[in-house]
Structures are given as structure tokens and as C-alpha cells.
C-alpha positions as a Markdown table, in Angstrom:
| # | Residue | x | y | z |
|---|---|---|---|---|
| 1 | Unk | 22.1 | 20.8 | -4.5 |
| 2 | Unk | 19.5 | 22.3 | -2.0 |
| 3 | Unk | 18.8 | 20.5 | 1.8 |
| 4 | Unk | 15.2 | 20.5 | 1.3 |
| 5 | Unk | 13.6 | 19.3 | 4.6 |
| 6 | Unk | 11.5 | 16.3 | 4.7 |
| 7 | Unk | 7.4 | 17.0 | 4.9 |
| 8 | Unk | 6.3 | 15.1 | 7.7 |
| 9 | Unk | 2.6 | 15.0 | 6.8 |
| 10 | Unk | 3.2 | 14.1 | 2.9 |
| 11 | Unk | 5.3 | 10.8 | 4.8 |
| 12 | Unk | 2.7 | 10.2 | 7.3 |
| 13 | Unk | -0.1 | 10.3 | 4.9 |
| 14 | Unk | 1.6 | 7.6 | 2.6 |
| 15 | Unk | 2.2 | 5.5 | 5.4 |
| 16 | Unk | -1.6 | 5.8 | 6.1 |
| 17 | Unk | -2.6 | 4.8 | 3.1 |
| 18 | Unk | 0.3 | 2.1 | 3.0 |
| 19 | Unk | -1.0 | 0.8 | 6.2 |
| 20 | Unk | -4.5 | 0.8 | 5.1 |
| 21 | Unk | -3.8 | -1.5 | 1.8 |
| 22 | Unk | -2.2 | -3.9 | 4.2 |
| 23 | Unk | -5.3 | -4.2 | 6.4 |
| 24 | Unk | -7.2 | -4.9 | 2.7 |
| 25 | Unk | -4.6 | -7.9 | 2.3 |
| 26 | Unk | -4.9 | -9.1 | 5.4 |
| 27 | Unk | -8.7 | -9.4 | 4.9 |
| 28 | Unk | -8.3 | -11.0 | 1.4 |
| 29 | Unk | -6.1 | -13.4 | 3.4 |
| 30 | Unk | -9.0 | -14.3 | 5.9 |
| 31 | Unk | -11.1 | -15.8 | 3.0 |
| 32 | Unk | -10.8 | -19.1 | 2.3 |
| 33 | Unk | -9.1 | -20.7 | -0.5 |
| 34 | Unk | -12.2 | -21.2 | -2.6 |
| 35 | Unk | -13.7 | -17.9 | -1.6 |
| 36 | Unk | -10.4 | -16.0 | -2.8 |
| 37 | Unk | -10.0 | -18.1 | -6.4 |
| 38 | Unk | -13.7 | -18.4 | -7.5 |
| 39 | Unk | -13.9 | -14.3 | -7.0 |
| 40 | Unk | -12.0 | -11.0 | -7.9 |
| 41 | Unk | -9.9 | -11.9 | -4.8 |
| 42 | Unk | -6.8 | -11.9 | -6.9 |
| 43 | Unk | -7.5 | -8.9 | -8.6 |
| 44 | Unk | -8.1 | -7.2 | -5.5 |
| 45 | Unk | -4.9 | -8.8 | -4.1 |
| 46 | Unk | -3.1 | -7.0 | -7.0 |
| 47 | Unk | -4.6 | -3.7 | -6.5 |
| 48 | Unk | -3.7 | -3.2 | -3.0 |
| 49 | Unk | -0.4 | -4.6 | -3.3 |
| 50 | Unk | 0.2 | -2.3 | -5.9 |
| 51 | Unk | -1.1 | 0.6 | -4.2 |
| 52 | Unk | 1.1 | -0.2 | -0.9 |
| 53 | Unk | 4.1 | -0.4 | -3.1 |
| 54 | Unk | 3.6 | 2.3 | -4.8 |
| 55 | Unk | 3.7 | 4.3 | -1.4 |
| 56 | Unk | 6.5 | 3.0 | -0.5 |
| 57 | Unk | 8.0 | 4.4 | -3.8 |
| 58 | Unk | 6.6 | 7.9 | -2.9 |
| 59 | Unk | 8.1 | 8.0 | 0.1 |
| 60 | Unk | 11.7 | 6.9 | -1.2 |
| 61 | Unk | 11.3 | 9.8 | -3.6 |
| 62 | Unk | 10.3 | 12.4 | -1.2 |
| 63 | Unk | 13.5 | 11.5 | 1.1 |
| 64 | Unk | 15.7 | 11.9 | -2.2 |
């Protein structure tokens, strides 16, 4: 098994985006209540929760 070093940019760049989802949600979670369920709020929720997530995953899988 080969040491292959970590690429700092690929991890910085998902934590940008990560960090960018989590300004969305933090947006979505200004809005109040009736705003959030009468629109797409939830699906928006979803999407940029998923999106963070899935950064998070990116980054486990470049370490290993």
C-alpha cells in the first residue's frame, strides 16, 4: 500500500463548499415557520444538507 499525500486544495475546496451549504441552512433557518412549510423550504433544507454531507464524505475518502 502506497503513502499517497493528502491534496490540500481538493480538502480545502470541499470544506468551501461544505461551509457554503451551511450558510444556505442557516438562512433557511432565519425564515419563519410559515415561510419555511408553505414553500420549497424543506426541499431546499434537504438539498444543502445533502450536499454538506456529501463533502464531508469526500473528504473522509481522500484521507483514506
Amino acid at each position: 500500500m502506497k503513502n499517497l499525500p493528502l491534496e490540500k486544495d481538493t480538502v480545502v475546496q470541499r470544506i468551501n463548499g461544505i461551509e457554503s451549504e451551511i450558510a444556505e441552512l442557516q438562512k433557511l433557518g432565519m425564515q419563519p415557520l410559515e415561510v419555511f412549510s408553505t414553500g420549497n423550504g424543506h426541499q431546499l433544507a434537504e438539498y444543502h444538507l445533502h450536499h454538506a454531507v456529501e463533502g464531508i464524505f469526500h473528504i473522509g475518502a481522500h484521507i483514506l
